[in-house]
C-alpha positions in Angstrom: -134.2 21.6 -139.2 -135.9 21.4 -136.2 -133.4 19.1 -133.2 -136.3 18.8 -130.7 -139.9 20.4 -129.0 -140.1 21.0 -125.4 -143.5 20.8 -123.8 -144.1 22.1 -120.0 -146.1 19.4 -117.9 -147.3 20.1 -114.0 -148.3 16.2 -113.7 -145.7 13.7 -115.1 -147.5 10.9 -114.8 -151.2 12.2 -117.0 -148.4 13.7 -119.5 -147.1 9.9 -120.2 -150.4 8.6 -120.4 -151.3 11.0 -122.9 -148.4 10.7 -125.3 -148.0 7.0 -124.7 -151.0 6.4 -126.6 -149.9 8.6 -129.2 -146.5 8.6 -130.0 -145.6 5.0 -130.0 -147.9 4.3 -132.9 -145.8 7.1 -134.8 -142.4 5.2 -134.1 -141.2 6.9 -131.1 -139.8 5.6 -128.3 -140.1 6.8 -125.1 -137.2 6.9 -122.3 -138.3 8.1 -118.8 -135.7 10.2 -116.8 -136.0 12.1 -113.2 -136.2 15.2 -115.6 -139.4 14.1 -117.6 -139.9 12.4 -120.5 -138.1 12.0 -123.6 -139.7 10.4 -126.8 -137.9 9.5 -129.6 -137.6 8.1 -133.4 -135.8 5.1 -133.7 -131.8 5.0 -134.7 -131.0 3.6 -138.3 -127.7 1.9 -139.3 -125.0 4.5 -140.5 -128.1 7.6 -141.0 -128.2 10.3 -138.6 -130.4 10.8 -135.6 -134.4 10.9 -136.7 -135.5 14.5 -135.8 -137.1 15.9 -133.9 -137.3 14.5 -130.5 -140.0 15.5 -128.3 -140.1 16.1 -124.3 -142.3 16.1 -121.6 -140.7 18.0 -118.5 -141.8 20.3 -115.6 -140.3 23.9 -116.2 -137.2 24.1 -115.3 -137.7 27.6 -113.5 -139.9 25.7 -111.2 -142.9 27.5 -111.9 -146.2 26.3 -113.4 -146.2 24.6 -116.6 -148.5 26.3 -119.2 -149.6 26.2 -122.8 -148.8 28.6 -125.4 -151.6 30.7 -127.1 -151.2 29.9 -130.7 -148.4 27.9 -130.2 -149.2 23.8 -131.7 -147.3 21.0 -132.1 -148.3 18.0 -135.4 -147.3 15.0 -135.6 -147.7 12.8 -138.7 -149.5 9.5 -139.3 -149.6 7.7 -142.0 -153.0 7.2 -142.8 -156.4 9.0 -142.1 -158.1 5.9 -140.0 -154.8 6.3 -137.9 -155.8 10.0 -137.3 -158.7 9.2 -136.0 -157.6 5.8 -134.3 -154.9 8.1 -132.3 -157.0 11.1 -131.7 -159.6 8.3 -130.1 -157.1 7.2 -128.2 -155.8 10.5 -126.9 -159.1 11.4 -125.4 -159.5 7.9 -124.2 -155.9 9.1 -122.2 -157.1 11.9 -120.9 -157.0 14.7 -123.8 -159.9 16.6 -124.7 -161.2 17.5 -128.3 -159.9 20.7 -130.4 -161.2 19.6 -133.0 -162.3 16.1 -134.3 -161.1 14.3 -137.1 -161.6 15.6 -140.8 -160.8 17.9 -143.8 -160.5 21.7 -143.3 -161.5 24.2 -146.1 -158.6 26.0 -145.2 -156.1 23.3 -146.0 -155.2 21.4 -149.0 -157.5 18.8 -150.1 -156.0 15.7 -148.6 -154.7 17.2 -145.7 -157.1 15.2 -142.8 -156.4 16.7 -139.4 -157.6 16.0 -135.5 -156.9 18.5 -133.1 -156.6 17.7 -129.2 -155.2 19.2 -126.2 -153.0 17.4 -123.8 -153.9 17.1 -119.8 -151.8 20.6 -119.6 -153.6 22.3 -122.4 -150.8 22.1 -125.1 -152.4 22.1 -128.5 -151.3 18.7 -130.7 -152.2 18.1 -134.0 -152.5 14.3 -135.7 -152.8 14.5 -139.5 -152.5 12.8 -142.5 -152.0 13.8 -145.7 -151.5 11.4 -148.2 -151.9 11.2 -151.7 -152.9 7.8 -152.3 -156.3 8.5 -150.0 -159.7 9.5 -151.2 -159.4 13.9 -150.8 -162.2 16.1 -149.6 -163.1 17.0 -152.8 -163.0 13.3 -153.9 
């Protein structure tokens, strides 16, 4: 199981507005600290910790944050309009577009993805893929 994902950010304060209209739409909570930010899923009664958490901090080697090449984080949503209602939003925070909104031939047929990067070029998917929804082939 995966505990957490770390991503490297040169400018805190783009990084927040990025994720913050992302990430709270998913259920996660964000708590701010000197050492970046820290978003995560909410605590239930008696269950374990909802993983994984995701941060936003400056390297801690102090050099320059940067992305890595074939390296992507997904995040889940729940529905397709929410895909492209939080890819929307991302660019609207500044993101930019990998890739908007839709079915890829290369994926299962109800798997509807938006790719974006982040203001430090990190690669973030937002996809849906669920069963009650019309499919591409459908």
């Amino acid at each position: 199981m995966i505990a957490y994902v770390t991503v490297g950010a040169d400018d805190i304060t783009r990084a927040r507005q990025f994720y913050s209209a992302v990430l709270p739409a998913l259920g996660y909570a964000l708590e701010e600290g000197p050492e970046g930010l820290s978003y995560a899923l909410p605590l239930q009664p008696g269950q374990p910790a909802a993983l994984p958490d995701f941060y936003v901090k400056t390297p801690f080697d102090g050099g320059p944050a940067s992305a890595g090449n074939g390296a992507m984080i997904a995040f889940e949503a729940r529905t397709q309009q929410q895909v492209r209602d939080l890819h929307s939003a991302a660019l609207a925070a500044g993101g930019s577009d990998a890739g908007q909104p839709g079915f890829r031939a290369s994926y299962g047929a109800r798997f509807y993805v938006g790719y974006l990067r982040d203001p430090q070029g990190n690669k973030i998917a937002i996809f849906s893929n669920d069963p009650t929804e019309p499919g591409r082939d459908g």
